[in-house]
N, CA, C and O atoms as CSV, one atom per row, in Angstrom:
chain,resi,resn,atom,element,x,y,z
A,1,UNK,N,N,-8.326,-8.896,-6.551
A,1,UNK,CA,C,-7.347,-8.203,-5.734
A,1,UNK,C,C,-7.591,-8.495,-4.251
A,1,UNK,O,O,-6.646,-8.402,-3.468
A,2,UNK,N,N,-8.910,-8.872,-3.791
A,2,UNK,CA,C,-8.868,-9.311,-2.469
A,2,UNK,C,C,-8.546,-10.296,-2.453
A,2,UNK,O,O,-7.424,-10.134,-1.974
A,3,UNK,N,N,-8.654,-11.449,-2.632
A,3,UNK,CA,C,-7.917,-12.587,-2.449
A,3,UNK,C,C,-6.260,-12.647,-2.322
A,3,UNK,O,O,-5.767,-13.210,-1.345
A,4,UNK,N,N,-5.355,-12.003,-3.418
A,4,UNK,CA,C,-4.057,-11.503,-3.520
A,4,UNK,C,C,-4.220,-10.535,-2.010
A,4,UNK,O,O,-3.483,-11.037,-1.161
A,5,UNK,N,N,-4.811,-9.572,-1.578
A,5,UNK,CA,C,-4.561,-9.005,-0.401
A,5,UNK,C,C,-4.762,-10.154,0.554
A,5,UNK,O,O,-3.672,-10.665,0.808
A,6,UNK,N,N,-5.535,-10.610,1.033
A,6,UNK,CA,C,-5.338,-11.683,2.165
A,6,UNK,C,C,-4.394,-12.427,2.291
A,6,UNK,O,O,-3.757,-12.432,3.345
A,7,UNK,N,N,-3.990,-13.440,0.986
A,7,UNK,CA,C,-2.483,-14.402,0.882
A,7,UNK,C,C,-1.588,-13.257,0.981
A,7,UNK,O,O,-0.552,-13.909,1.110
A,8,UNK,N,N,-1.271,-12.266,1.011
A,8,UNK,CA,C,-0.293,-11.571,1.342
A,8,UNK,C,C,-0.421,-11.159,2.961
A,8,UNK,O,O,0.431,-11.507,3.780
A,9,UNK,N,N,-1.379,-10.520,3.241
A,9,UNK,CA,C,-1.281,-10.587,4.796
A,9,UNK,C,C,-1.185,-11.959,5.501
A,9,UNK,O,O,-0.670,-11.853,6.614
A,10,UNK,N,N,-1.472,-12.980,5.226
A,10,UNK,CA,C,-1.635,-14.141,5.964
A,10,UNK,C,C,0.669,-14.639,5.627
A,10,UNK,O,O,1.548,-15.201,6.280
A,11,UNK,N,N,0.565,-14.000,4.346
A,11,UNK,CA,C,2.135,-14.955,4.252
A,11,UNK,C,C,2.754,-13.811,4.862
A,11,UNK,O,O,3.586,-14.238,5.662
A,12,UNK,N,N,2.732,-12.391,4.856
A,12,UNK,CA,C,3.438,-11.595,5.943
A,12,UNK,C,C,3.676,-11.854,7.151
A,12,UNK,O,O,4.796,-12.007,7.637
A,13,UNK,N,N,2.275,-11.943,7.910
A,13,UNK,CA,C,1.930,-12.687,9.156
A,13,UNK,C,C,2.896,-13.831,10.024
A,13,UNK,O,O,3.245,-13.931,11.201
A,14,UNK,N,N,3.162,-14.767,8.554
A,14,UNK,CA,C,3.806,-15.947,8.480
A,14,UNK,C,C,4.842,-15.837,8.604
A,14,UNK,O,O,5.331,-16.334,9.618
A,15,UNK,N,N,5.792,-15.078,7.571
A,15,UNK,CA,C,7.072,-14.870,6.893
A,15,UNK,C,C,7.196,-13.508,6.983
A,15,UNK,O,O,7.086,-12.970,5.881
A,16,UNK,N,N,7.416,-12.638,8.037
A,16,UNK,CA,C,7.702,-10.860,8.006
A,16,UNK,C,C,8.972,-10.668,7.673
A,16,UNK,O,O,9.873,-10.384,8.463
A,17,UNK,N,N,9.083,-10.834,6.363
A,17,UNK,CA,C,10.472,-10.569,5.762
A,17,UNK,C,C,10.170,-8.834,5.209
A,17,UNK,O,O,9.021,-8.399,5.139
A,18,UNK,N,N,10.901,-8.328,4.995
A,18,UNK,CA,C,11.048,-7.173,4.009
A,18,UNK,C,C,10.124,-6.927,3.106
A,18,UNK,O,O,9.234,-6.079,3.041
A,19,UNK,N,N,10.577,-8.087,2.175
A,19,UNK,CA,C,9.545,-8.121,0.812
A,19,UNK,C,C,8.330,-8.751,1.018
A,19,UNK,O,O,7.541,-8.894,0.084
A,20,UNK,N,N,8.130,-9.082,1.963
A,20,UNK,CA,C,6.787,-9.592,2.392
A,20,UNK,C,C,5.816,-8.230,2.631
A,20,UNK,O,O,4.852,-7.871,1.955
A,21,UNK,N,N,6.262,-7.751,3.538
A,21,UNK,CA,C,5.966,-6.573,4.487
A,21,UNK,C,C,5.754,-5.510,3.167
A,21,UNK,O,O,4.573,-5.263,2.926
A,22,UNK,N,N,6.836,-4.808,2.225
A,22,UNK,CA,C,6.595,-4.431,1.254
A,22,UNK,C,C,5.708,-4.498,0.254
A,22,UNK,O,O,5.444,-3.505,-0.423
A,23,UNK,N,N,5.128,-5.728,0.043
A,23,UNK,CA,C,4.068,-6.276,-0.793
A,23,UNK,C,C,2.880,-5.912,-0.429
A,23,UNK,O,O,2.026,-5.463,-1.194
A,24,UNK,N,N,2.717,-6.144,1.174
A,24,UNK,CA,C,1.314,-6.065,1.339
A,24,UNK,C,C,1.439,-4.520,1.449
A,24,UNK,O,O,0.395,-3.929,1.174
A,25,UNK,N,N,2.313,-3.877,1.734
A,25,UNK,CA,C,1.658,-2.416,1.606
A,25,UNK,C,C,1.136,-2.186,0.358
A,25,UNK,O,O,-0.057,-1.963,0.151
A,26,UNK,N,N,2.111,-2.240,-0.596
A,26,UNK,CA,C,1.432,-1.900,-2.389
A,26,UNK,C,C,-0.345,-2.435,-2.473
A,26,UNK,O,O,-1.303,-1.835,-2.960
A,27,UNK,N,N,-0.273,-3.948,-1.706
A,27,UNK,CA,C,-1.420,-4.232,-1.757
A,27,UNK,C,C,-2.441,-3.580,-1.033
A,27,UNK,O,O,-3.527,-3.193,-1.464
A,28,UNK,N,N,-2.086,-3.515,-0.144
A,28,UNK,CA,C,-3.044,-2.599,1.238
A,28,UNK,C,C,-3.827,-1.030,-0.256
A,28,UNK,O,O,-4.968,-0.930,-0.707
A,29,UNK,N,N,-2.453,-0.067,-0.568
A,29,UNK,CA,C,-2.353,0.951,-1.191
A,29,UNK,C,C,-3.376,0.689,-2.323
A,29,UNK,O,O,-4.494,1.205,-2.328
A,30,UNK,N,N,-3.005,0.011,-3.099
A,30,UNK,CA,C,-3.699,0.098,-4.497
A,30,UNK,C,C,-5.117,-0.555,-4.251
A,30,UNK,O,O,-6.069,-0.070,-4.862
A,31,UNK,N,N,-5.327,-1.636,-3.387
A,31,UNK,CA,C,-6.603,-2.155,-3.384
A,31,UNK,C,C,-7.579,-0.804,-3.057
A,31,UNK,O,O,-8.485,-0.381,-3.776
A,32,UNK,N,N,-7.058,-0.177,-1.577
A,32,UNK,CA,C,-7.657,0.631,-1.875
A,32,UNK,C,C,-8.230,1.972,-2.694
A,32,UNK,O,O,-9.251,2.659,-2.728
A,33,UNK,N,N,-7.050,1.910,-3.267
A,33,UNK,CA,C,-6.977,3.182,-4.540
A,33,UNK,C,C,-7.938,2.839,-5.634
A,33,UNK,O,O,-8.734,3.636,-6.129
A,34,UNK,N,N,-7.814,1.745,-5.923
A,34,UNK,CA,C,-8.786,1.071,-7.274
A,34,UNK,C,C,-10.316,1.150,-6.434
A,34,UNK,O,O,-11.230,1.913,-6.747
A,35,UNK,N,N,-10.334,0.489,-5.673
A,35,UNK,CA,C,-12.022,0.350,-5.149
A,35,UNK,C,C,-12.814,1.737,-4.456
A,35,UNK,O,O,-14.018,1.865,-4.235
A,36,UNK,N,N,-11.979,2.471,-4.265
A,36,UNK,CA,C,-12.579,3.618,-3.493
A,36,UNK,C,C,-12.720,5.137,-4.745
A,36,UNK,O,O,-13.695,5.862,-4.941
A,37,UNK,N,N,-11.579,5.169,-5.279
A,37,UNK,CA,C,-10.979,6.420,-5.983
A,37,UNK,C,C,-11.142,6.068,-7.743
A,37,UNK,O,O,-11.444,6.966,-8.528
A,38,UNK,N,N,-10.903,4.689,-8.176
A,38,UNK,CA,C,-10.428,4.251,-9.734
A,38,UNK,C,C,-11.846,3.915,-10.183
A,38,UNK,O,O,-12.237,4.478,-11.206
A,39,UNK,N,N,-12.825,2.915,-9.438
A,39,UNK,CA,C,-14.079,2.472,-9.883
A,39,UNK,C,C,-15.044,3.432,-9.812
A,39,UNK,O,O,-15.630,3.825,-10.821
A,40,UNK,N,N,-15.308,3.928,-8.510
A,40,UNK,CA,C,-16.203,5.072,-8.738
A,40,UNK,C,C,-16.289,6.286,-10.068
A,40,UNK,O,O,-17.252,6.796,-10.639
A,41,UNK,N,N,-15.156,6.410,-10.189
A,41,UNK,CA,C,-14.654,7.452,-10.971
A,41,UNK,C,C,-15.142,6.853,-12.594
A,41,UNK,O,O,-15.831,7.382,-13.466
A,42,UNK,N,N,-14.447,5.521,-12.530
A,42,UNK,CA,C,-14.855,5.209,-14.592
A,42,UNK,C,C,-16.498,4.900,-14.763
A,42,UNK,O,O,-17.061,4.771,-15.850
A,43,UNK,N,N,-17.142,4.811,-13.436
A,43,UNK,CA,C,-18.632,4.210,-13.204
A,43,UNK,C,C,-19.580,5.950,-13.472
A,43,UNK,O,O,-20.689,6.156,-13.964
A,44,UNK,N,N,-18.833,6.656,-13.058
A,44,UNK,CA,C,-19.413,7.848,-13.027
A,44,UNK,C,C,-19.539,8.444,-11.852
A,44,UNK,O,O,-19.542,9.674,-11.801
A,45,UNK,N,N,-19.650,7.752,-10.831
A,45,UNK,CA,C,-19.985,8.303,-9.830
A,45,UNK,C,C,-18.931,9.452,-8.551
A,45,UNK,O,O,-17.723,9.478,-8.320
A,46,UNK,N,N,-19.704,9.987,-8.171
A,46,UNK,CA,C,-18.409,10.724,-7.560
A,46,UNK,C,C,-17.898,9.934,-6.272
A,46,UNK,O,O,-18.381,8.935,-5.740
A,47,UNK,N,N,-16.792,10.672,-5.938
A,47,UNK,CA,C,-15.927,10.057,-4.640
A,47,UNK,C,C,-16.418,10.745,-3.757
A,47,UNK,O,O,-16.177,11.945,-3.884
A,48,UNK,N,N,-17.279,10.339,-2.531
A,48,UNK,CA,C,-17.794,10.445,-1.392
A,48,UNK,C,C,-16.844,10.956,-0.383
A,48,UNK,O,O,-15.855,10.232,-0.503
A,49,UNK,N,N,-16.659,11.678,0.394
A,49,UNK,CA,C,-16.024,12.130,1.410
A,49,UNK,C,C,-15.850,10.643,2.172
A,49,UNK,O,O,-14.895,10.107,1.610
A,50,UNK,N,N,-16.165,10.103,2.804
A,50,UNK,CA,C,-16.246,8.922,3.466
A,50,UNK,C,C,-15.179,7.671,2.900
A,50,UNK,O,O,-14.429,6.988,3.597
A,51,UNK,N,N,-15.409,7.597,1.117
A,51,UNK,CA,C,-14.597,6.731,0.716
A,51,UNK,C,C,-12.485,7.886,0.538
A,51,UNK,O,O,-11.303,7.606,0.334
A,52,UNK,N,N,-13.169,8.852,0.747
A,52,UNK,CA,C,-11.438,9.466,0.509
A,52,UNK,C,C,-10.988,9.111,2.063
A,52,UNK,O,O,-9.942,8.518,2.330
A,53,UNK,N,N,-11.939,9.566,3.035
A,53,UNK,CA,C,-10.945,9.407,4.299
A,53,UNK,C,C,-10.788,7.911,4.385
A,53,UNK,O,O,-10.300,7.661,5.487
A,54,UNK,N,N,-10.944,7.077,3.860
A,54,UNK,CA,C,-11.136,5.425,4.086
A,54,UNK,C,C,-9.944,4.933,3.316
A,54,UNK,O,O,-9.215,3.964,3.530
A,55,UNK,N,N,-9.929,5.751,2.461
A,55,UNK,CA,C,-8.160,5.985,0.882
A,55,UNK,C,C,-6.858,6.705,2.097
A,55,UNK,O,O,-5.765,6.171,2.285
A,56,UNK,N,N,-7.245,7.759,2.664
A,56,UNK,CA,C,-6.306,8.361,3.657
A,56,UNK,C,C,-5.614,7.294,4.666
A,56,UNK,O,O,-4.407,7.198,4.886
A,57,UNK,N,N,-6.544,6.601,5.164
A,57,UNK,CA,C,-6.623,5.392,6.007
A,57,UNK,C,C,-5.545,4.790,5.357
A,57,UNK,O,O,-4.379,4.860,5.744
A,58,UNK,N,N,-6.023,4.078,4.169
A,58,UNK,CA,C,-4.974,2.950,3.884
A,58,UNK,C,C,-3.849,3.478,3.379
A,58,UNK,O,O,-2.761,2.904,3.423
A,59,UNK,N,N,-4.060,4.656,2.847
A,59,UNK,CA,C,-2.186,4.952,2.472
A,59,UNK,C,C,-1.523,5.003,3.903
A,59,UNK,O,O,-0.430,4.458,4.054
A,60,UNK,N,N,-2.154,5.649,4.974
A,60,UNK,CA,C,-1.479,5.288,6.160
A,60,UNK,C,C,-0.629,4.186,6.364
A,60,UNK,O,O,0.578,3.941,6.350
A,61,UNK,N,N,-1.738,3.588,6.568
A,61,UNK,CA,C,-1.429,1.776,7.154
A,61,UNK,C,C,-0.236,1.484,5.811
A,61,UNK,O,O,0.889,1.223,6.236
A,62,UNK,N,N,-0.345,1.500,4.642
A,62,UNK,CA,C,0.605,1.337,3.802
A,62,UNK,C,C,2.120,2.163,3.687
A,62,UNK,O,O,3.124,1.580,3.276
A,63,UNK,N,N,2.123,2.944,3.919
A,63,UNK,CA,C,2.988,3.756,4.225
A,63,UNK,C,C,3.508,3.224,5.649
A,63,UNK,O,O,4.606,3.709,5.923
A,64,UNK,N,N,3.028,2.398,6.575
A,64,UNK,CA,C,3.546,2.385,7.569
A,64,UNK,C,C,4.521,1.095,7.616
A,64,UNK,O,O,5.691,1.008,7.988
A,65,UNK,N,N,3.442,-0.074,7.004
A,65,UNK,CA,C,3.991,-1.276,6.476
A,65,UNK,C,C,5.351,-1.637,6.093
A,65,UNK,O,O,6.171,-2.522,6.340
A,66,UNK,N,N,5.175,0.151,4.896
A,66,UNK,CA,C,6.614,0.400,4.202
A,66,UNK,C,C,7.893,0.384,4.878
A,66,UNK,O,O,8.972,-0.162,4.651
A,67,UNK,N,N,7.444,1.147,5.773
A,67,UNK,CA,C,8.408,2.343,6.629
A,67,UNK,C,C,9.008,0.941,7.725
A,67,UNK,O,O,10.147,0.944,8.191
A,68,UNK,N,N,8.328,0.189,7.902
A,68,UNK,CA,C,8.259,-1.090,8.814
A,68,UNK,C,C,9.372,-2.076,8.148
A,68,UNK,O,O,10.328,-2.666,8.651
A,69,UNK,N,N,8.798,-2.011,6.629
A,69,UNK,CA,C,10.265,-3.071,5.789
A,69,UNK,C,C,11.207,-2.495,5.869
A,69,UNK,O,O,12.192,-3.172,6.163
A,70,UNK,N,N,11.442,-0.851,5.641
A,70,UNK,CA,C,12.708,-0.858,5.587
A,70,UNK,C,C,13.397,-0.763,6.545
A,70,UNK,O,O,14.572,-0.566,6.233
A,71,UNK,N,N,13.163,-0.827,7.912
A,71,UNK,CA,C,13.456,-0.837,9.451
A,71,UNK,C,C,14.063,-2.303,9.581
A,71,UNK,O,O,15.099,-2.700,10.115
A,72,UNK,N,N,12.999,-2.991,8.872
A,72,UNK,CA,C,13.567,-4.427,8.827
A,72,UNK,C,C,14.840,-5.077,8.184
A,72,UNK,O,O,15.341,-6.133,8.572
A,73,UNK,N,N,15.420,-4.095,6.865
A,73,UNK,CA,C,16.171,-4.313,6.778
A,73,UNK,C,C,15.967,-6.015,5.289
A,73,UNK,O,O,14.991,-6.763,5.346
A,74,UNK,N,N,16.771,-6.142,4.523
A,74,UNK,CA,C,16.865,-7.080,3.033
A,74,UNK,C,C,15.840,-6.142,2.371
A,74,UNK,O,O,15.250,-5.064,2.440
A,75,UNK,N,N,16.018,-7.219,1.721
A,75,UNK,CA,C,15.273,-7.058,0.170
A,75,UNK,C,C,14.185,-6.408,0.294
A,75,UNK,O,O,13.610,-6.448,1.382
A,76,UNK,N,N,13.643,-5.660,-0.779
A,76,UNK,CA,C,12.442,-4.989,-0.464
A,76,UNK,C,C,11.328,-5.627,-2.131
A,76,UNK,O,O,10.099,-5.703,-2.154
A,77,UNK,N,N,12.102,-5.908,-3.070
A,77,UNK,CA,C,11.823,-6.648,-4.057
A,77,UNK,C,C,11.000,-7.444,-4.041
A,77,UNK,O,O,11.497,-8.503,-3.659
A,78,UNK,N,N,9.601,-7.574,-4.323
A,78,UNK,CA,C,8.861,-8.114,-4.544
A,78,UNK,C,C,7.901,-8.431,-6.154
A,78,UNK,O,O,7.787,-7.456,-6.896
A,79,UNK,N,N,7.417,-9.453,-6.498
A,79,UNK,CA,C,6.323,-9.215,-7.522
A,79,UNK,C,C,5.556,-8.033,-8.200
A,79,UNK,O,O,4.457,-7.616,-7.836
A,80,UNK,N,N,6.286,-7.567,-9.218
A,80,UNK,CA,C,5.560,-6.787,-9.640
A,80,UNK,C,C,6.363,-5.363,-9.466
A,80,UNK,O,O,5.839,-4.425,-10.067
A,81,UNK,N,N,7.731,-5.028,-8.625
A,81,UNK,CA,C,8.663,-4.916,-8.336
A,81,UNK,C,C,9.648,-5.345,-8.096
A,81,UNK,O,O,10.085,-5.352,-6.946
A,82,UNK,N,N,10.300,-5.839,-9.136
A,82,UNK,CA,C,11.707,-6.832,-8.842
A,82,UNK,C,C,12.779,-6.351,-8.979
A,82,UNK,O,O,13.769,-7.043,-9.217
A,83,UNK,N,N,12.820,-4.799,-8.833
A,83,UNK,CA,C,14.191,-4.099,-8.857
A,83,UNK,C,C,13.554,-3.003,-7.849
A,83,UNK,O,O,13.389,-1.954,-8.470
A,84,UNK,N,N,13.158,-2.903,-6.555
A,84,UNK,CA,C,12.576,-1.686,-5.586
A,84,UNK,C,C,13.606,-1.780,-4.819
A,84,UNK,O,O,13.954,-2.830,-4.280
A,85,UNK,N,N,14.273,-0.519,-4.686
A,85,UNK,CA,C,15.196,0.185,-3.891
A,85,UNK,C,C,14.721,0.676,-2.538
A,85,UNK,O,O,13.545,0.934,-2.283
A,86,UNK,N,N,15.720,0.780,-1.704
A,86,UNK,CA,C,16.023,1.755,-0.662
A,86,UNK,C,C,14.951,3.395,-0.895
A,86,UNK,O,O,13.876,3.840,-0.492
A,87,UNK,N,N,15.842,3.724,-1.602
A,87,UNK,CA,C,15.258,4.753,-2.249
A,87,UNK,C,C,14.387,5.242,-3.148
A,87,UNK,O,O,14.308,6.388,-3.591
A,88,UNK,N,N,13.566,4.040,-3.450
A,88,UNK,CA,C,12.386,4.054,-3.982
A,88,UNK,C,C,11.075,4.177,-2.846
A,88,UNK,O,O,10.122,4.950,-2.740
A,89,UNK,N,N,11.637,2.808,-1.948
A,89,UNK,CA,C,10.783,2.671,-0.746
A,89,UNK,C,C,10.307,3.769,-0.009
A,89,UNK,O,O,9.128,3.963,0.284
A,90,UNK,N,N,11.743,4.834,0.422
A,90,UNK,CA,C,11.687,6.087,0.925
A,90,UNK,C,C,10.646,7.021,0.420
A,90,UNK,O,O,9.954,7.626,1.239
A,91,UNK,N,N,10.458,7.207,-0.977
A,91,UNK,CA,C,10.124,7.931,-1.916
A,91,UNK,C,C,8.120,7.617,-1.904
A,91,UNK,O,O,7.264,8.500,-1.845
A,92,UNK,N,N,7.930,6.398,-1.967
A,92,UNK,CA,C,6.689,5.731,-1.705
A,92,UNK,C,C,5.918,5.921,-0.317
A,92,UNK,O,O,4.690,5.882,-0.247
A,93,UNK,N,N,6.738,6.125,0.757
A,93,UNK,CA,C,6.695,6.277,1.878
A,93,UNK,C,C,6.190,7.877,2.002
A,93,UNK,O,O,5.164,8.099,2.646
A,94,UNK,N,N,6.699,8.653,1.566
A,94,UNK,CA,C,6.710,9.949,1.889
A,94,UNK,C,C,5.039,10.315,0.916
A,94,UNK,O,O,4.134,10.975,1.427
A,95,UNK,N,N,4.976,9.819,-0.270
A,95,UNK,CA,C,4.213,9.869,-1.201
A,95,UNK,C,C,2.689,9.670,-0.262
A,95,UNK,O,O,1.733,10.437,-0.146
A,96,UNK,N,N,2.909,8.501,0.239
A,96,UNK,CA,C,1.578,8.192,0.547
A,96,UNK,C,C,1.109,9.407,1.824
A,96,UNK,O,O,0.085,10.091,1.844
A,97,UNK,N,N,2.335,9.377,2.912
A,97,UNK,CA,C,1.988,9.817,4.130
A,97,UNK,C,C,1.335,11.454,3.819
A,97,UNK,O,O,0.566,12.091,4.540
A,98,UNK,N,N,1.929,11.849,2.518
A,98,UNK,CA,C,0.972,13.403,1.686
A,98,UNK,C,C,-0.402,12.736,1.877
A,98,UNK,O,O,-1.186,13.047,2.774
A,99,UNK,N,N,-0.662,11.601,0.763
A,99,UNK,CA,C,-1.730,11.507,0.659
A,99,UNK,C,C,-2.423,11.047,2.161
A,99,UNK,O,O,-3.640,10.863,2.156
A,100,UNK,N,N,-1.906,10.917,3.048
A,100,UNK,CA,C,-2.916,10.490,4.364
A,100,UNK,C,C,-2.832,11.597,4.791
A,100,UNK,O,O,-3.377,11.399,5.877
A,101,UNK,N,N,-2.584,12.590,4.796
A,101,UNK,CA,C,-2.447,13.861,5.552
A,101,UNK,C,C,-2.886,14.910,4.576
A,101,UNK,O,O,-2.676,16.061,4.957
A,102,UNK,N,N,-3.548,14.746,3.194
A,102,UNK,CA,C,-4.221,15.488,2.606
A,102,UNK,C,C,-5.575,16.208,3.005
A,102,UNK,O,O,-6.559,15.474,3.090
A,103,UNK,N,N,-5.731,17.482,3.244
A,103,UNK,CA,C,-6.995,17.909,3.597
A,103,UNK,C,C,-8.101,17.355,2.214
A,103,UNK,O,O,-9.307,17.600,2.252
């Protein structure tokens, strides 16, 4: 998943289309969701205060990404989402910015 996160920031970087911009948020989001919140958890170990505000962090930045494509305007459709709406985006957006603003 890091590798897929970098070629996505580097082709965003490149190409700031919509679905570009869209992608790397999911990516931004879940990389960190899996490595901070998903592994610890099936390993046994607990979630550290440190790794949640670091999860808060990136739903931020992801949520912002989001909020950034749809400002931008086309497609928001990407890999792995090939039918993401307007109103899905919205919906994802709001989702995360809970989770960054979770005590």
């Amino acid at each position: 998943m890091q590798s897929e996160l970098r070629a996505a920031q580097l082709l965003a970087d490149m190409d700031p289309t919509a679905a570009h911009q869209a992608e790397l948020a999911f990516l931004i989001y879940n990389h960190s969701y899996y490595e901070r919140v998903v592994l610890p958890s099936l390993s046994g170990t607990a979630v550290m205060p440190k790794a949640v505000n670091a999860h808060r962090e990136a739903a931020a930045e992801a949520a912002y990404r989001l909020r950034r494509a749809l400002e931008r305007g086309g497609s928001l459709a990407h890999p792995g989402r090939e039918q993401f709406s307007r109103d899905d985006a919205e919906r994802m957006v709001a989702s995360w910015r809970r989770i960054a603003q979770a005590p």
